[in-house]
N, CA and C of each residue as an Amber inpcrd file, in Angstrom:
protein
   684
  26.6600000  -0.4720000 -14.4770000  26.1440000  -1.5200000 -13.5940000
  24.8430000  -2.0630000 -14.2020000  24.2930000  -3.3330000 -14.5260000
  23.7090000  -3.8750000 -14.6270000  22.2910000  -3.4490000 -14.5490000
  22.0730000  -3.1120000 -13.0230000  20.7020000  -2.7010000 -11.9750000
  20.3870000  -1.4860000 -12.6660000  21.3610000  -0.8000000 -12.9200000
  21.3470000   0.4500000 -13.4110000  20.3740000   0.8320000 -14.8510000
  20.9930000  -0.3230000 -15.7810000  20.3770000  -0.5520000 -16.5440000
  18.7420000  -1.2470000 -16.5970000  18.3270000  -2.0730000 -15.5090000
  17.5090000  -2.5750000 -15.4530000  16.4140000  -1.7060000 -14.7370000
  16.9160000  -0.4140000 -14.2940000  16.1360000   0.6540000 -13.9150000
  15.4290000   1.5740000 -15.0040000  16.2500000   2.1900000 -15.6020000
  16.3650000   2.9950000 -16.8480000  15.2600000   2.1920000 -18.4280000
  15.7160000   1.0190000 -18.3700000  15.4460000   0.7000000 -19.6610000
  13.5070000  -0.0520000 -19.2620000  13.1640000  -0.1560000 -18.1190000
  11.7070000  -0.2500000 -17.8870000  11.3050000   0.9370000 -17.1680000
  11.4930000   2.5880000 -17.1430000  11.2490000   3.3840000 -16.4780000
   9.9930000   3.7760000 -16.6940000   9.3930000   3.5490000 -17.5410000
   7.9960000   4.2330000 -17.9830000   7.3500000   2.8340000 -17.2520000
   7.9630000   1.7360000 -17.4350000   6.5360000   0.9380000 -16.6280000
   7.0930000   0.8520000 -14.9250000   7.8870000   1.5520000 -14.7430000
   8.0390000   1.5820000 -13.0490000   6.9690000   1.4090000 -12.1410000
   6.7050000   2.0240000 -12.3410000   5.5940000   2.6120000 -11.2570000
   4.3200000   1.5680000 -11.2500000   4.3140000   0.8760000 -12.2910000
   3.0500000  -0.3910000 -12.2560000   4.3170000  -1.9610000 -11.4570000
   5.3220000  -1.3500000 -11.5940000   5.8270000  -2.7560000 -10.8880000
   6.7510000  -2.6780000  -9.8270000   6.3310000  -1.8980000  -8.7700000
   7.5610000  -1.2790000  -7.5380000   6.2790000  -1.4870000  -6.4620000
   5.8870000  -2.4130000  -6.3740000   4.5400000  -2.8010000  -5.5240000
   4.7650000  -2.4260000  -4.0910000   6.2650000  -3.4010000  -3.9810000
   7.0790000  -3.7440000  -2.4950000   7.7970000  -2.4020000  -1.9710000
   8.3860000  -1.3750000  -3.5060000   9.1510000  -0.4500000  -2.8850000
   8.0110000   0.9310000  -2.6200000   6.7540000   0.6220000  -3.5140000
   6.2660000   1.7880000  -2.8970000   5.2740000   1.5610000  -1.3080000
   5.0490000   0.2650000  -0.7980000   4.5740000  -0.1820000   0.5950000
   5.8100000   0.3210000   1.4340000   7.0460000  -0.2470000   0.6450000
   8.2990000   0.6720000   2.3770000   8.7190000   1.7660000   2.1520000
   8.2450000   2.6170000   0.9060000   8.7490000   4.0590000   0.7670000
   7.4010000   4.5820000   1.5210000   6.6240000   4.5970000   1.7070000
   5.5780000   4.6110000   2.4990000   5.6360000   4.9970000   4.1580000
   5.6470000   3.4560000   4.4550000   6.5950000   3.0740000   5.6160000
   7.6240000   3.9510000   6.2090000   8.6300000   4.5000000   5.0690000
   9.5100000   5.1940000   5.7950000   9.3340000   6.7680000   5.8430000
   8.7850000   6.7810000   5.4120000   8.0090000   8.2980000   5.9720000
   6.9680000   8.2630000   6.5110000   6.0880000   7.2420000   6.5940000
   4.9470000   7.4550000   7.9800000   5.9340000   7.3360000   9.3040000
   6.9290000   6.7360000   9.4590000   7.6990000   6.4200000  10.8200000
   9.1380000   7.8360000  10.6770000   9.2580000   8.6260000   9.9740000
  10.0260000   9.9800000  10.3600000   9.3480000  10.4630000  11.5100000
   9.5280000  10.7970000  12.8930000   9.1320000  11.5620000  13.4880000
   9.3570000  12.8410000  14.2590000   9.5590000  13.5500000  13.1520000
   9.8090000  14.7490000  13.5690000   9.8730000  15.4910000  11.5310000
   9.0760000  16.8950000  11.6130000   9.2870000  17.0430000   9.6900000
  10.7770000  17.8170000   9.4020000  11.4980000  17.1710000   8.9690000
  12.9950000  18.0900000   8.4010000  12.5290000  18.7000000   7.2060000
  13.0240000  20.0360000   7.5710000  13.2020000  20.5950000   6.4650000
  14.2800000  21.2620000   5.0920000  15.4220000  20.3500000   5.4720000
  16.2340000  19.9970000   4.0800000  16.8850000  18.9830000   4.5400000
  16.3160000  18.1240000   3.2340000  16.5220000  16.9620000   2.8230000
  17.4390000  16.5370000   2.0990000  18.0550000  15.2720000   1.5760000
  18.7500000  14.9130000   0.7220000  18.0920000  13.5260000   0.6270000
  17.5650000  12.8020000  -0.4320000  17.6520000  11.5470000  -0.9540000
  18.2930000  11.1180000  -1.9230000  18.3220000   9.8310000  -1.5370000
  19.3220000   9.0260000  -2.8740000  18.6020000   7.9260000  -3.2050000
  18.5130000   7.8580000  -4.5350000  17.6310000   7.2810000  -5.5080000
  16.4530000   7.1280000  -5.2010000  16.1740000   8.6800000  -5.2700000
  14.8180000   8.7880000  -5.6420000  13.7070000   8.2450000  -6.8260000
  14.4570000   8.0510000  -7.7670000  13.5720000   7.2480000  -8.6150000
  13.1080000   8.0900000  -9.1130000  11.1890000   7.2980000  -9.2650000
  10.3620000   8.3640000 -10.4870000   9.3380000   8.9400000  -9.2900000
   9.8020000   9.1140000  -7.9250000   9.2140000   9.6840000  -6.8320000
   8.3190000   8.6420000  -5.7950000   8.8630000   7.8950000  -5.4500000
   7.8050000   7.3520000  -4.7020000   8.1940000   7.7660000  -3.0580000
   9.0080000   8.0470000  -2.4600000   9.2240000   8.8710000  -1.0440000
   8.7310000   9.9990000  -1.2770000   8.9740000  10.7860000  -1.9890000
   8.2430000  12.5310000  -2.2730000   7.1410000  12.1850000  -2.2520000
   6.4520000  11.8160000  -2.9250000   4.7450000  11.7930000  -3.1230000
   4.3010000  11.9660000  -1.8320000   4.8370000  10.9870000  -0.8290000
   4.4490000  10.8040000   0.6880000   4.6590000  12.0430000   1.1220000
   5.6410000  12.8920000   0.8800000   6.1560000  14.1010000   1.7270000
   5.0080000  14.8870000   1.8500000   4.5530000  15.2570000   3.0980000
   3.4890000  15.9540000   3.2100000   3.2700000  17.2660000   4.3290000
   4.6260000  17.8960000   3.8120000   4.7700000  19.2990000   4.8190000
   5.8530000  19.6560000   4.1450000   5.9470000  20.7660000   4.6320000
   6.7650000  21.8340000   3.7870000   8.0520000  21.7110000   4.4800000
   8.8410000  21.8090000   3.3470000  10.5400000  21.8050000   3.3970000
  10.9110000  22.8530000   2.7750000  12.3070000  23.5710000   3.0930000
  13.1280000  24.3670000   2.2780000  13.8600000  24.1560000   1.5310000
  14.4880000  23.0580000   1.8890000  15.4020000  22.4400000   0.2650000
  15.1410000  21.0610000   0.3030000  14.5320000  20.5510000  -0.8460000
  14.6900000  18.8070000  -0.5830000  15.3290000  18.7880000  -2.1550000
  16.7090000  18.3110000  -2.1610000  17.6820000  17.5720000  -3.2580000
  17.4040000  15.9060000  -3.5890000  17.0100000  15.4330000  -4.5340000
  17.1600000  14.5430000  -4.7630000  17.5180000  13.7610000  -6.0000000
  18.3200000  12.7310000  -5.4800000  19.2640000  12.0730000  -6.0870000
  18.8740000  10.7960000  -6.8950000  18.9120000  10.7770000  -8.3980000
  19.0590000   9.4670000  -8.8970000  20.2450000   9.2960000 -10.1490000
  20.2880000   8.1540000 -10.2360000  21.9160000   7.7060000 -11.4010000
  21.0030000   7.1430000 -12.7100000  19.5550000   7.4080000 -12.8130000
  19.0700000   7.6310000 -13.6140000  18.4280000   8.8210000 -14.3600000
  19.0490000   9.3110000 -15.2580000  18.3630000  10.4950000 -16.0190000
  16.6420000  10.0890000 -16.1980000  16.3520000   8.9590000 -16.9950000
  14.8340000   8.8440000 -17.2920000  14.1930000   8.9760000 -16.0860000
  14.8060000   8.2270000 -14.8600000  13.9890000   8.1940000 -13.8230000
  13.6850000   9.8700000 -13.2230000  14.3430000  10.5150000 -13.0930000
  14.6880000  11.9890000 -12.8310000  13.6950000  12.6550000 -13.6490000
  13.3940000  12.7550000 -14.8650000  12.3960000  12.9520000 -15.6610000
  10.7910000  12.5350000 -15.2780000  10.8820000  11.2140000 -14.5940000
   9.6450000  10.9790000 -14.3140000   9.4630000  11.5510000 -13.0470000
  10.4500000  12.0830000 -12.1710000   9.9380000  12.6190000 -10.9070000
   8.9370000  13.8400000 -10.7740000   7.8190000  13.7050000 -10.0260000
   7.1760000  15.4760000  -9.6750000   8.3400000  16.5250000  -9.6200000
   7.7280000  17.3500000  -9.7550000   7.9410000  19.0070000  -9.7870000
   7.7150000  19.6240000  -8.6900000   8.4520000  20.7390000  -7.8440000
   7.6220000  21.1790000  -6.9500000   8.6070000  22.4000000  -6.0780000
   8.1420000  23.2590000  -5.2550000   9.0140000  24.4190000  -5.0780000
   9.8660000  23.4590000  -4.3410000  10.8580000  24.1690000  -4.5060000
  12.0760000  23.8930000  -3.2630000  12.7320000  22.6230000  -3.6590000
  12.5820000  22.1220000  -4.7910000  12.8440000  20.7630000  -4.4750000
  14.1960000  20.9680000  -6.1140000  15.0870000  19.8970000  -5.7800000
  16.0740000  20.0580000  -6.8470000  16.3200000  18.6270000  -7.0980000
  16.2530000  18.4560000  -8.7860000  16.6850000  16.8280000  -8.9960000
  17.6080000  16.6500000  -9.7060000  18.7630000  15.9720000  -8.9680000
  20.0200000  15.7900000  -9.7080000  20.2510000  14.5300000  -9.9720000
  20.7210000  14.3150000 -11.3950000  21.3680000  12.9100000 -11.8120000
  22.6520000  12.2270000 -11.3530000  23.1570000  12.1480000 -10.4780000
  24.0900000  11.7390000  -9.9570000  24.2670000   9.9380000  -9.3460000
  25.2970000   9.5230000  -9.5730000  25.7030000   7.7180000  -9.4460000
  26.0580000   8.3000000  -7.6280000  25.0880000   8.1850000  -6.6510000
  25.8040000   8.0530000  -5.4910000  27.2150000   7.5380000  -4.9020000
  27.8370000   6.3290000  -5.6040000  28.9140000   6.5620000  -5.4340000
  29.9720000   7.2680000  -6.5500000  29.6190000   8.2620000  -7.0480000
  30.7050000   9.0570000  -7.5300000  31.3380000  10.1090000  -7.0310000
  32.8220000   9.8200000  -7.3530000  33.2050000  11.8350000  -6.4830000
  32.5520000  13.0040000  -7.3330000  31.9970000  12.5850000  -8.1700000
  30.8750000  13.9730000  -8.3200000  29.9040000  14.2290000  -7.3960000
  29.1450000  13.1490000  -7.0350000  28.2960000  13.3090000  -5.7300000
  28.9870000  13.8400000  -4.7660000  29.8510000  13.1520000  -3.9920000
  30.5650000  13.0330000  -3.3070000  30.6990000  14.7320000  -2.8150000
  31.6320000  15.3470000  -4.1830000  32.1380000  16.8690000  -4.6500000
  30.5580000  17.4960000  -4.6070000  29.8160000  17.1680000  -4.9270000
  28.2920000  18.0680000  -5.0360000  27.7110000  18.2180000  -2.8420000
  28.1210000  17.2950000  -2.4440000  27.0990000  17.4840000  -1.1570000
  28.5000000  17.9640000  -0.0530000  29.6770000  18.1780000  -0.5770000
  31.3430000  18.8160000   0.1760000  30.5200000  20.0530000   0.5220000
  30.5130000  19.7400000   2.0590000  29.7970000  21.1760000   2.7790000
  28.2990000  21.7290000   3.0210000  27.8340000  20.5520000   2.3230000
  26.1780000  20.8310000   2.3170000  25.9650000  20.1210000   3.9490000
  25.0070000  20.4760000   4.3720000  24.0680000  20.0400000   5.4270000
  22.9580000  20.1610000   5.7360000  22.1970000  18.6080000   5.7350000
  20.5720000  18.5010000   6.0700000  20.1240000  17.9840000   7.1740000
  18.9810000  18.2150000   7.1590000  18.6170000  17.8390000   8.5570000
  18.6330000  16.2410000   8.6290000  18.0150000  16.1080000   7.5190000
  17.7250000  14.1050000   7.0900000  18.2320000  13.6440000   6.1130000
  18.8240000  12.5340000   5.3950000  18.9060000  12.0250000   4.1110000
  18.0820000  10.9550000   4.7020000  17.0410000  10.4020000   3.7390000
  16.1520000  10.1070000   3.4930000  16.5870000   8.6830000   2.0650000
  16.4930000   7.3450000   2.1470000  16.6210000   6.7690000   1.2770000
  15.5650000   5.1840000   0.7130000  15.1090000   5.1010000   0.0860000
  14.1080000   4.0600000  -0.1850000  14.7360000   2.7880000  -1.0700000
  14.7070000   1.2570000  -1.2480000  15.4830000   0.9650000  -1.7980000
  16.4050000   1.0670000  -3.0920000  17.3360000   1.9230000  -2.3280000
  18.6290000   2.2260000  -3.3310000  19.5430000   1.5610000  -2.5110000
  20.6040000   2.0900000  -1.4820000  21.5440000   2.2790000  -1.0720000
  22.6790000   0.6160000  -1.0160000  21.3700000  -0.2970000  -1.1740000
  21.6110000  -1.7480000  -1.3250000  22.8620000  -2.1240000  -2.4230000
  22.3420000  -1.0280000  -3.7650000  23.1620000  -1.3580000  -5.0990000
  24.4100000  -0.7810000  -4.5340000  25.2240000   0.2470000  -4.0090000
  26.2410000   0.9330000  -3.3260000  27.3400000   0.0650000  -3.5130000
  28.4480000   0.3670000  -4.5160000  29.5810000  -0.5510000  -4.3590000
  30.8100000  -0.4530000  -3.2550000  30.1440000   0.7110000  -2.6300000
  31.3890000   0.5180000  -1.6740000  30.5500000   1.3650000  -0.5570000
  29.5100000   0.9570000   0.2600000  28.6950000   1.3010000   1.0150000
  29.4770000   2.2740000   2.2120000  30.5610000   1.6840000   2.9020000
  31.2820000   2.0630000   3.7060000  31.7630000   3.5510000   3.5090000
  32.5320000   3.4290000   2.7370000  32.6230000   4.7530000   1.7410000
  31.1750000   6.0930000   1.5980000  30.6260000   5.2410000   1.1880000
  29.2160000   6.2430000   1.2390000  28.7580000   6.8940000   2.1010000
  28.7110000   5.8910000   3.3200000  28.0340000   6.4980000   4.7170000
  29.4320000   7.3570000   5.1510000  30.7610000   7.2880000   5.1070000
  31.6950000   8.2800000   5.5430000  31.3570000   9.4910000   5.3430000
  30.8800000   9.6780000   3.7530000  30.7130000  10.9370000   3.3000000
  29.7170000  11.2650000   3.4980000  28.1560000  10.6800000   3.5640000
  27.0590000  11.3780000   4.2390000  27.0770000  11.6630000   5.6680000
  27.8650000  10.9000000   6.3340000  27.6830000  11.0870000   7.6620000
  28.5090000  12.4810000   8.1260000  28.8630000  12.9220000   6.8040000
  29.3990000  14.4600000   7.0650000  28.2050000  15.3000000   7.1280000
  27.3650000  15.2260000   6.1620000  26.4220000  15.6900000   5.9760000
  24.9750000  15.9200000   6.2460000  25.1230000  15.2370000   7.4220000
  23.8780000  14.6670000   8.4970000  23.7250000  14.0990000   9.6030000
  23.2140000  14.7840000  10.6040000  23.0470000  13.3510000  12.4480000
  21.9350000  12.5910000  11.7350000  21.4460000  12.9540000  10.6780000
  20.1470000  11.8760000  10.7440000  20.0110000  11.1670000   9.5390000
  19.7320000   9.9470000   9.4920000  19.9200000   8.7450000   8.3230000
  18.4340000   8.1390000   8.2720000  17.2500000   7.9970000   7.5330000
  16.1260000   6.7240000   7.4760000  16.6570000   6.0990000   6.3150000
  16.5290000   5.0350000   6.0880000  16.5110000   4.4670000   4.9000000
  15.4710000   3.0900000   5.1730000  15.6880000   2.5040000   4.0540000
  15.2590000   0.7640000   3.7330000  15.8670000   0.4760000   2.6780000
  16.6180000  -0.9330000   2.9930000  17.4680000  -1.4870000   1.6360000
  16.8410000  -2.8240000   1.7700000  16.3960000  -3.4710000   0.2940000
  17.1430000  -4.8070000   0.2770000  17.4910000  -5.1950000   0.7410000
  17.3700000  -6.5720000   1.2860000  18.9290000  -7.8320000   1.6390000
  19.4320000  -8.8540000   0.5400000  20.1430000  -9.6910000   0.4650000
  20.3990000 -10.8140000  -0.3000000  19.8790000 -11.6760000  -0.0300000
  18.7800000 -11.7930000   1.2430000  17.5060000 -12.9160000   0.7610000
  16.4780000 -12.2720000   0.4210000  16.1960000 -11.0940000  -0.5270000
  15.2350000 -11.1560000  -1.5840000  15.5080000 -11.7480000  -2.4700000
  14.8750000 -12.5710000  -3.3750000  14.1100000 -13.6570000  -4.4720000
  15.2730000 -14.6850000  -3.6940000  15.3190000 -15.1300000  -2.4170000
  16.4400000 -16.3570000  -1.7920000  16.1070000 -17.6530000  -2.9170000
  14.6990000 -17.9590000  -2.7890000  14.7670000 -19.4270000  -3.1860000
  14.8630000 -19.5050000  -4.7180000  15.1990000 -18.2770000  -5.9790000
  15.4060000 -18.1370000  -6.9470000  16.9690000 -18.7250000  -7.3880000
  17.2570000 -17.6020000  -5.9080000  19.2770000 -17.8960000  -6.1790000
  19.3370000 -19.2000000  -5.6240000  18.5480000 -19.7850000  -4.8230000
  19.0250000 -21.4140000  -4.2580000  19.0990000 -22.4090000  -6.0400000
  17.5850000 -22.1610000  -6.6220000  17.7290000 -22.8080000  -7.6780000
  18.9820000 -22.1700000  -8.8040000  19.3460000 -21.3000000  -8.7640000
  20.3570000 -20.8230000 -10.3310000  21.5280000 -21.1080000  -9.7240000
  22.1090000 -21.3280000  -8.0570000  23.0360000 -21.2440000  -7.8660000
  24.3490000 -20.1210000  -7.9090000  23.4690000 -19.3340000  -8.2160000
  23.9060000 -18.0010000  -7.7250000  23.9890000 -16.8140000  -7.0490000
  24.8510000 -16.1920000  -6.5340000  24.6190000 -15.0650000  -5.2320000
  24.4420000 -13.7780000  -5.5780000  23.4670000 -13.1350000  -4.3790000
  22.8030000 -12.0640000  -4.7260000  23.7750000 -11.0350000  -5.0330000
  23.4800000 -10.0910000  -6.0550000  24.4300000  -8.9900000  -6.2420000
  24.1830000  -7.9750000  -5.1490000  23.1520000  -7.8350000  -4.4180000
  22.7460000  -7.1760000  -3.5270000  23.1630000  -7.3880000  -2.1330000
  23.6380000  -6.4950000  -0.8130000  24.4900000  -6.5170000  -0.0130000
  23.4400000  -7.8300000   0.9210000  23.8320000  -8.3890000   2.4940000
  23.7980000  -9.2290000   2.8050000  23.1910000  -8.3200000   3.8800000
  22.2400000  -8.9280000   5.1660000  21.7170000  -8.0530000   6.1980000
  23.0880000  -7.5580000   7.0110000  23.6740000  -8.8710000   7.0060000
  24.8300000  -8.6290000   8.1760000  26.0370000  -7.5820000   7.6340000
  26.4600000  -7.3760000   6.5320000  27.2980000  -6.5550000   5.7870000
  26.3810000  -5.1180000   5.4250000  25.0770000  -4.8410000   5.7100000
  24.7740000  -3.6540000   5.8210000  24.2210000  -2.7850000   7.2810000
  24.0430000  -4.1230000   8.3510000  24.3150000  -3.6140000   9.4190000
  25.6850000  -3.2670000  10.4920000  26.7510000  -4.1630000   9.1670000
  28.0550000  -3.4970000  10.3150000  28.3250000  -2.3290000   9.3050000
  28.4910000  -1.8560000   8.3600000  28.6150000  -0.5310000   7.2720000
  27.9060000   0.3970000   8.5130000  26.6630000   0.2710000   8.4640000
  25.6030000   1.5800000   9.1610000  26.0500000   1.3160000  10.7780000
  26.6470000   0.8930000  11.1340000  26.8520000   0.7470000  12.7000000
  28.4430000   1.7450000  12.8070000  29.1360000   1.7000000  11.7210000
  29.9330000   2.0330000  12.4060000  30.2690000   3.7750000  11.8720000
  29.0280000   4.2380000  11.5500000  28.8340000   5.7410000  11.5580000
  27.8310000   6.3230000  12.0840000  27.1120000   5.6850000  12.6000000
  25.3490000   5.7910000  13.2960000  25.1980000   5.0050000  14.1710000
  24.3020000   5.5230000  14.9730000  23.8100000   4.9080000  16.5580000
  22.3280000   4.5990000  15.9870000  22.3500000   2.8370000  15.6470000
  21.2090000   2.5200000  14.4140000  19.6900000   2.1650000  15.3670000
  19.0420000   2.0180000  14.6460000  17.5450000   0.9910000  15.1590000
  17.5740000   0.5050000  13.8470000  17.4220000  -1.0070000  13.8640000
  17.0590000  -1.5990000  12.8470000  15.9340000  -2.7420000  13.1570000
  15.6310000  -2.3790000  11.6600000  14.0150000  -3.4950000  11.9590000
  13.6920000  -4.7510000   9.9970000  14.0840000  -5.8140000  10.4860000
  13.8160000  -6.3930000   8.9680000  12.3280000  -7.0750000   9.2000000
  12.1050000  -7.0830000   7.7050000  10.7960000  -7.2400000   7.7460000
  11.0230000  -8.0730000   6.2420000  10.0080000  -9.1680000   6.0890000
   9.9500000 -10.1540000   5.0700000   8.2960000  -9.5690000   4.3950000
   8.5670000  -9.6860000   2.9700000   7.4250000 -10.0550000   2.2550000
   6.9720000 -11.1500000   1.3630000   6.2550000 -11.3220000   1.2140000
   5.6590000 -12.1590000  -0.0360000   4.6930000 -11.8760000  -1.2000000
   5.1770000 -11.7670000  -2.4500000   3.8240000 -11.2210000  -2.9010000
   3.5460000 -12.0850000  -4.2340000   2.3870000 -12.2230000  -4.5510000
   1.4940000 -13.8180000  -4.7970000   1.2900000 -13.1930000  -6.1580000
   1.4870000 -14.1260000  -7.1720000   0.8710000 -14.1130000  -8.2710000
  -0.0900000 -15.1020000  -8.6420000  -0.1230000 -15.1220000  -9.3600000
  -1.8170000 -15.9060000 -10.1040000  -0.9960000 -17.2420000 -11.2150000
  -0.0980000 -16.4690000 -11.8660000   0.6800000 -17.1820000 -12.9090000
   2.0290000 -17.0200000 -12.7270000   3.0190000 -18.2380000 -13.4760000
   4.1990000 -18.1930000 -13.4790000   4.8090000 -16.8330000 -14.5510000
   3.8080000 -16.8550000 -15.5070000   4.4860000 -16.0720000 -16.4230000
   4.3460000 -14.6620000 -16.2200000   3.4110000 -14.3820000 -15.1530000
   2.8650000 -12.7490000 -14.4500000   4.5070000 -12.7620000 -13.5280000
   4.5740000 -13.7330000 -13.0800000   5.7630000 -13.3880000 -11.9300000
   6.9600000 -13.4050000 -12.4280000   7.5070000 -13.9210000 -13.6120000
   8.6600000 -13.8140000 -14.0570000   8.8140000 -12.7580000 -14.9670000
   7.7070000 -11.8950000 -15.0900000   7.2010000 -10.7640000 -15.9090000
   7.8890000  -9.4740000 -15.1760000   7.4640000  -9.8610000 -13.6200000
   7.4340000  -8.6820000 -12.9060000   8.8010000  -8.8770000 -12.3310000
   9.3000000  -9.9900000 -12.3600000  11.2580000 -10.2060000 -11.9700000
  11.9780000  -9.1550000 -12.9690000  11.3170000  -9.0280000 -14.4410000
  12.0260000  -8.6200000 -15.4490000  12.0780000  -7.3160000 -15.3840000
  10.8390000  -6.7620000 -14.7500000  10.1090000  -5.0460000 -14.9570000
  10.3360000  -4.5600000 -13.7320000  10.5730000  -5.1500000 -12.6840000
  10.2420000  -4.5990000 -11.0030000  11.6500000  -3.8600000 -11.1120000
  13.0520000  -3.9290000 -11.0280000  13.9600000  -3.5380000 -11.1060000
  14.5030000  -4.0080000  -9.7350000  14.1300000  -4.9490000  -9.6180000
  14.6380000  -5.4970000  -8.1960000  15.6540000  -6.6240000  -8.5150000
  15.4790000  -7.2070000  -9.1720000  16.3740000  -8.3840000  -9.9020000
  17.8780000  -7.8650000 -10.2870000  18.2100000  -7.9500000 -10.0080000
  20.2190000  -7.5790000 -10.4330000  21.0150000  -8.2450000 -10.4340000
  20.3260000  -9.5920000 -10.7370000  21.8240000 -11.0370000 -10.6370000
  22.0980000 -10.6190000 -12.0690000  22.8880000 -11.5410000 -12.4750000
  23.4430000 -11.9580000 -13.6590000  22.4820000 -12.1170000 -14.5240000
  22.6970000 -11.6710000 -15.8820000  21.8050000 -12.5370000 -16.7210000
  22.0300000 -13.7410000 -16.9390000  20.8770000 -14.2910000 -16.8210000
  20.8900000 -16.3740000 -17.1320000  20.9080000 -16.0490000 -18.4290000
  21.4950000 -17.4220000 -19.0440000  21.3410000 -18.1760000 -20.5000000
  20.2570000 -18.2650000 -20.8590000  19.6180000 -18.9910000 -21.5640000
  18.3570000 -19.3040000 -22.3240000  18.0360000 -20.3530000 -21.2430000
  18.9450000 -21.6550000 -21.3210000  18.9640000 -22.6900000 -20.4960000
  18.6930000 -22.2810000 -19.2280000  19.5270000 -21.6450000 -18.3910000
  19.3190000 -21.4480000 -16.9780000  17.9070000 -20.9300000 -16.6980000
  17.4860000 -20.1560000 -17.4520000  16.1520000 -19.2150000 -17.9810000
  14.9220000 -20.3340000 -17.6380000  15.1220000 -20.8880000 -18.1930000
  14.1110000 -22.0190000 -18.9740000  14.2030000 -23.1480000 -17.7500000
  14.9700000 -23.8780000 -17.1160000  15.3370000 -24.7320000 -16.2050000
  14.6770000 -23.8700000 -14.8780000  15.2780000 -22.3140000 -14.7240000
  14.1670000 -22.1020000 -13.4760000  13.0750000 -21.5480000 -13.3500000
  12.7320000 -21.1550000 -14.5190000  10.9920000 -21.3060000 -15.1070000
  10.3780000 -22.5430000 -14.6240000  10.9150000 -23.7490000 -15.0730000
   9.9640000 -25.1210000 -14.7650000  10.4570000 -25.3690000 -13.2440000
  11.5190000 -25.2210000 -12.8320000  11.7550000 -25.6430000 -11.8750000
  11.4810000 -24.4770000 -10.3770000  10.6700000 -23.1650000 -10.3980000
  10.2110000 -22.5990000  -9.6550000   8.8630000 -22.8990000  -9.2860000
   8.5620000 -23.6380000  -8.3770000   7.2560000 -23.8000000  -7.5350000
   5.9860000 -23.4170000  -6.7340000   6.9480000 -22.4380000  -6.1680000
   6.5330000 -21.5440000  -5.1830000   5.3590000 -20.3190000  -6.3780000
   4.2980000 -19.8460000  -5.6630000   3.3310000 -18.9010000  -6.4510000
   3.4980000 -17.4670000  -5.8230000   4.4980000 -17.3190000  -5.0910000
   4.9780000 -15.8150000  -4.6190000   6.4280000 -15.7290000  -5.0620000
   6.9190000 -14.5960000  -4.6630000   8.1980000 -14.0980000  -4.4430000
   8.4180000 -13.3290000  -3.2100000   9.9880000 -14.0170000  -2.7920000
  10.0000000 -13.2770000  -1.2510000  10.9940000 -11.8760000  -1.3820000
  10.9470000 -11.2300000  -0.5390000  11.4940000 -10.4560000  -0.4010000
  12.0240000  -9.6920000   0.6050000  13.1880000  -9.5780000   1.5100000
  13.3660000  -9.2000000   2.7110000  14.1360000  -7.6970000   2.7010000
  13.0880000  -6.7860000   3.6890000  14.1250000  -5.4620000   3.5040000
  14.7250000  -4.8270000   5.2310000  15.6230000  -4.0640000   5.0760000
  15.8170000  -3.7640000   6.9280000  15.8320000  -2.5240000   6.4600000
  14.8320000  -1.8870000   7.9650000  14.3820000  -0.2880000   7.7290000
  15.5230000   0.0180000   9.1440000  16.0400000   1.2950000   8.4700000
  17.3370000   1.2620000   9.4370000  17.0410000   2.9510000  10.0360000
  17.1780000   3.3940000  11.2910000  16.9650000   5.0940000  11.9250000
  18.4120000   4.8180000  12.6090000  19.1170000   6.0540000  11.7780000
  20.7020000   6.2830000  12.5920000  20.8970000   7.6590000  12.9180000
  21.4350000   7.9050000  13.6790000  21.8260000   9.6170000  14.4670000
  23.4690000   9.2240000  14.6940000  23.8610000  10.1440000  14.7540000
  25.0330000  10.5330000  15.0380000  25.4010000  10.2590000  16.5910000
């Protein structure tokens, strides 16, 4: 997958360009209320939900489909980091019979090619779901100019997925975040790992370079609490 790649191959500069995902990985652990103590996350990354974790657990597993990223994660008792593509039946086969109190997810679950599928099999594995994904109007007025659609799921196609295995609260929330220059912001489209359309041509490249206006980028995510 594409995203996949666009994770992996800027992993060392992650962490200087995940501005947005480390404000709602944040977010979604200041609003857990109650501390579980075994966990499961999926795509964890190079740690930005752990860092927040700030009480003791007995098992926290976590999950990324990046090896480099897995490498960059902290260290710490109790805690186990596995390389696994969430939707694979290796995952799948790895969590057959496990049970946590929480799975816990920060934007990942968005990339999920068959989301539906996913939540079947966690929802074996848990009454309790936090996450925050993406929608397909993050960078909207990018895809208005290229004319192309987000590879990333839609609000309404990730609130009927999570509705129909969880009793949800959902909450979307829009950002904006401002650059100074065009060439700082198309810098950080390249490095953030948020970007997962298609690659443009040179042309398309170049056409919405001049033809982007706007001195931010938007970004919309829905923070979702499901129970069984």
């Amino acid at each position: 997958m594409y995203e996949k790649n666009q994770f992996c191959k800027y992993a060392n500069q992650y962490n200087q360009n995940n501005i947005i995902q480390q404000i709602v990985s944040k977010a979604l652990v200041r609003d857990i209320d109650f501390k579980p103590k075994t966990i499961l996350e999926l795509g964890c990354g190079s740690g930005q939900v752990f860092r927040y974790i700030n009480w003791n657990f007995s098992s926290y597993i976590a999950i990324d489909a990046s090896q480099q990223m897995c490498n960059l994660h902290p260290k710490a008792k109790n805690l186990v980091i596995k390389c696994f593509d969430f939707d694979s039946d290796d995952f799948f086969d790895f969590i057959k019979n496990k049970q946590f109190d929480m799975i816990l997810s920060s934007s990942a679950l968005q990339w999920s090619k068959d989301l539906d599928k996913l939540l079947s099999k966690l929802v074996l594995c848990s009454n309790k779901i936090e996450t925050v994904l993406f929608t397909s109007n993050t960078f909207a007025s990018i895809y208005k100019i290229t004319h192309q659609k987000s590879s990333v799921l839609s609000l309404d196609q990730i609130q009927k997925s999570f509705s129909k295995y969880y009793e949800c609260e959902f909450e979307v929330l829009q950002y904006k975040l401002m650059f100074d220059s065009k060439k700082e912001m198309f810098r950080y489209i390249k490095n953030s790992g948020v970007s997962s359309s298609s690659i443009l041509s040179y042309k398309d490249a170049k056409k919405l370079y001049n033809s982007y206006e706007l001195d931010y980028l938007e970004f919309e995510v829905v923070f979702i609490k499901g129970k069984k």
